[in-house]
N, C-alpha and C positions, 0 to 999 in steps of 0.2 A: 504494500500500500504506500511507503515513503518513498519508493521509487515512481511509482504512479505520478504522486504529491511532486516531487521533484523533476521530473519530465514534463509535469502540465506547467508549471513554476516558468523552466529554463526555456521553455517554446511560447510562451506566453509574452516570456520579455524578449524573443526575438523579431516577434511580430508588431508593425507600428499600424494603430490604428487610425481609422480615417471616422473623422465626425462629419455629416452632411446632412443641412437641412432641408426643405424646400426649398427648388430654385424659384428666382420672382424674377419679375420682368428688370428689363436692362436696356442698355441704350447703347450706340456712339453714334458719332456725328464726324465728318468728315474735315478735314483737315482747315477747307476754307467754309465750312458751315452751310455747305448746300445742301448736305443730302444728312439726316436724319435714319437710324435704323432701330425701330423699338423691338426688340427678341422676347417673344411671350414663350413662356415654355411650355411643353407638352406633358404627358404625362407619363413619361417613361420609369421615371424612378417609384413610379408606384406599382404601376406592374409586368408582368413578364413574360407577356401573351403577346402575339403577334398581329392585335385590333387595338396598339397602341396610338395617340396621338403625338405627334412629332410636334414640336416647338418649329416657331414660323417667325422670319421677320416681316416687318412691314416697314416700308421703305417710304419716306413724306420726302420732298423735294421743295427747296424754295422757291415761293413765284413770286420775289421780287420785289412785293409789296409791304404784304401787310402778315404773313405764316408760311409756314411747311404744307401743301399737298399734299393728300394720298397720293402714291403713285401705282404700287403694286402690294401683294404679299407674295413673300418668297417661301418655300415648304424649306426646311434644313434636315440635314441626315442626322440631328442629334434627337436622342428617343428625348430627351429630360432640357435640358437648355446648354450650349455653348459656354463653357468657363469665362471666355473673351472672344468681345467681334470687333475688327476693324472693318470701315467703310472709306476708299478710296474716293479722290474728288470725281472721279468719273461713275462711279456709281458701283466700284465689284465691292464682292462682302467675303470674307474671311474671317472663320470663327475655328476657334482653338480648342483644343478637348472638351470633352463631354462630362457635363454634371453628375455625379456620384461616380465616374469611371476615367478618372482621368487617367489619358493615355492609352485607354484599350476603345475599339471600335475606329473610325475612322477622328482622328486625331485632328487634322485638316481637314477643311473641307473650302473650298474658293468657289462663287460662283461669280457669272458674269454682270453687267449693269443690267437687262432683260430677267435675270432673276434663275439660268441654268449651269448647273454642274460644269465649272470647268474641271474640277479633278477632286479627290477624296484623296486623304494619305495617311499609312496608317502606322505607326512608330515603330515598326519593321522598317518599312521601306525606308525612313528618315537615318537611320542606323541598322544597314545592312552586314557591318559587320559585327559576327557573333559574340567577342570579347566587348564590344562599346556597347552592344545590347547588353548585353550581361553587369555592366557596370553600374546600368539606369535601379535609379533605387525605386521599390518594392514596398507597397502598404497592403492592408486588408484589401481593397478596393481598387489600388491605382496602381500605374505604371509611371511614376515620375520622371517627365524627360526634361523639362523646359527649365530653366536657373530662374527661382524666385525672386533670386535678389536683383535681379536684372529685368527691367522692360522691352517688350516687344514692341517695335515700330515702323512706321510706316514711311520708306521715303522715296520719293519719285515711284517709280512702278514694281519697289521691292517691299516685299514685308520682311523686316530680320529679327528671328526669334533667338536669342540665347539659349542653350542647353546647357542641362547639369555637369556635362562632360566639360567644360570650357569651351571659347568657340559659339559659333553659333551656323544655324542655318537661313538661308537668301532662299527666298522664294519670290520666282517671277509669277507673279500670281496674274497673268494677263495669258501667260502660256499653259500656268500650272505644273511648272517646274521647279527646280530645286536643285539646292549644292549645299553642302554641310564643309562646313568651315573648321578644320582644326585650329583647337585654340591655339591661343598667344599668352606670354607672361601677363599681357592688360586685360586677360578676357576669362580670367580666371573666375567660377562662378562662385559669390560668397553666399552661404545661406540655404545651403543645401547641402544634405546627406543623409 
């Protein structure tokens, strides 16, 4: 029995757990404040049947005047809501892992200004080698890849995301491509492990 006690103990503290609320609704707005995206989320994190609703943005556009326009709703590939969304002056959307599952499922997701899938991508592919995979740390829940202590941002037609590893990854998010950056002594990520 004190081996039992002691094995549940030692595994107990090797596992980091993940606390997650409901997600609620969220926003960005575009660099020179044209384009507006409100992310309502779906209801993925409740359940785990496949008559899930998917979290959507809705995209308002300035007219110049006097507010923001509807313009469209965009459907997203996240069951529960996007972690983080940037929105491009030109109108693409790019949202970053998934609420309650960060890192598993389609990780990226880029769509066009018209509101369709330019590419999905999934933290395999971002670190296709097996040892930089393996390095990425591990919760109940998530696959950590992205350096907390660092922001992702948006400039001219790259999104550059830091990762845990140092370094970061350039995504031409107009092709729906990508290059991963080995770090540098400046790009060391602090605030992760």
């Amino acid at each position: 029995m004190r081996l039992i006690c002691l094995l549940t103990l030692l595994f107990s503290l090797s596992v980091a757990a993940d606390k997650w609320g409901q997600p609620s609704l969220s926003s960005a707005i575009s660099e020179d404040s044209t384009i507006i995206v409100r992310i309502t989320p779906g209801d993925g994190f409740l359940h785990s049947d496949t008559e899930i609703k998917h979290a959507v943005a809705d995209v308002y556009l300035w007219n110049g005047a006097t507010g923001y326009d509807f313009q469209r709703t965009v459907n997203l590939v996240n069951p529960a809501a996007p972690l983080e969304v940037f929105v491009d002056n030109n109108g693409y959307i790019i949202t970053l892992d998934n609420w309650f599952q960060t890192g598993y499922g389609q990780a990226v997701a880029i769509y066009d200004p018209l509101g369709q899938t330019v590419n999905t991508i999934e933290v395999s592919d971002l670190f296709p080698n097996k040892a930089d995979f393996n390095q990425l740390v591990r919760s109940v829940s998530s696959l950590h890849w992205r350096c907390r202590g660092k922001s992702a941002y948006i400039f001219g037609e790259y999104l550059y995301v830091p990762h845990i590893l140092g370094g970061g990854i350039m995504f031409d998010y107009k092709k729906g491509s990508f290059e991963n950056y080995k770090p540098s002594s400046s790009e060391i990520c602090y605030g992760d492990s």
